[in-house]
Each structure stands twice: as C-alpha cells, then as structure tokens.
N, C-alpha and C positions, 0 to 999 in steps of 0.2 A: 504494500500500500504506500504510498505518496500523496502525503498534502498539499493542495496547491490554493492559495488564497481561499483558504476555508473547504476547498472538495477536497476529495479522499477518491483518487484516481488508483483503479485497480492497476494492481501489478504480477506477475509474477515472479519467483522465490529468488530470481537473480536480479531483479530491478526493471527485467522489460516490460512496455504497455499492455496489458493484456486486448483493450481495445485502441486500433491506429486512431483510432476519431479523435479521443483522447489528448493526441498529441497540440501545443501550440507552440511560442517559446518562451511562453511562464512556464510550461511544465519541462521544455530542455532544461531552461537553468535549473530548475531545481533537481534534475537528476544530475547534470551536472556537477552542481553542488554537491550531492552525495558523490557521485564519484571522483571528491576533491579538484573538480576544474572550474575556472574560473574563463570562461566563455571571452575569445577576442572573435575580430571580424574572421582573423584566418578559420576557427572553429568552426564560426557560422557558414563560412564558405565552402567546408568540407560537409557540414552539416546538411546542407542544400542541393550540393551536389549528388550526399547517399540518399535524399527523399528524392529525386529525382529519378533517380536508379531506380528505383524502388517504383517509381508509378510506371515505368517505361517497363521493367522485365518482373516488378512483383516478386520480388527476391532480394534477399542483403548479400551486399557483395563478404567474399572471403576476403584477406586481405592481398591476394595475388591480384585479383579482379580490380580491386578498389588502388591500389597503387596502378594500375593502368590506366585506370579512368581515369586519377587524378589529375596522371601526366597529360594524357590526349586532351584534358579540359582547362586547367589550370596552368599547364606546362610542366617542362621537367625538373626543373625545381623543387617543386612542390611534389612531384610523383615521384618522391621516393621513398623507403622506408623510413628513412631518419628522420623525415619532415613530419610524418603522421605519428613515430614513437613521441616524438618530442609536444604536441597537441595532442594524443590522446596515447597518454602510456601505457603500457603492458601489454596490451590488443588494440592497435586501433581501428580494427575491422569491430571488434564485439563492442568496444566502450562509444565510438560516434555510432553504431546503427543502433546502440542504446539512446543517449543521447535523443538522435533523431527522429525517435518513437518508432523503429520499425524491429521486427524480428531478428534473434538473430542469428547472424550465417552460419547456414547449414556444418558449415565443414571446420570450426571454428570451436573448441574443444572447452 
C-alpha cells in the first residue's frame, strides 16, 4: 500500500501499482521516495520514455531493451549502463518501471 495525499493506492509486496490507472507523478514521487530517489528532469525523462514503451509494446523493458531504447531516443550518452545505475540504482530496468507505474520486467529477477 502507498499513501498519496490522503488515498491508499494499492500495491503489490514489492512496491509495484497493482492498478496502471493509478499511476500520476504525485504517486512517482512518492514511490520514488520510498525507493530513496529524489526525482531530477533526467529521471523524469527516462520515466517517460518507459511509459511510452509501455503503451506502444504493453511490456517493461529488461534492462538490455531499455539501454537500447534509451540510446536510439535520448542518445548514446545516456544509453548506457552507467547512466541508468547512476539514476536508478541497483536495477534500473525494475526501480524506473517501478517508479513509472508499470509492471515489472519479465526477465528481471
């Protein structure tokens, strides 16, 4: 469960939305917040990117998928691993498509 200005947005036992509808970005940050980040433009822009993904193929990317899309959208800079550990650490396939309100990737342990 997560509080959001007074709702009690379902979750499931790892933190994800249980419903996508759910999602806005008062309740990004506040999962954010749980998972100790502090939301810049760059977050929001990968952020945007995985709901994106998401309405087009209905899937969270792994993090092999998502460093490729990054690059082909964002550029290579930002499509690399060290760019995504460093904004969302430890997984940043599982912690942004947390974040983003969407499920999360399949293959992603």
């Amino acid at each position: 469960m997560l509080m959001v200005d007074g709702q009690t947005i379902p979750t499931d036992k790892e933190g994800y939305l249980k419903n996508l509808g759910d999602w806005s970005n008062t309740v990004a940050t506040a999962i954010a917040q749980q998972e100790q980040i502090i939301l810049t433009e760059q977050h929001w822009e990968i952020i945007s990117l995985l709901r994106d993904f998401y309405q087009q193929y209905e899937v969270s990317p792994a993090m092999r998928v998502l460093v490729k899309t990054v690059g082909l959208q964002l550029g290579k800079e930002k499509g690399r691993s060290i760019y995504l550990m460093a904004l969302f650490p430890e997984s940043p396939a599982k912690v942004a498509s947390k974040i983003a309100g969407l499920p999360k990737p399949a293959n992603c342990l």
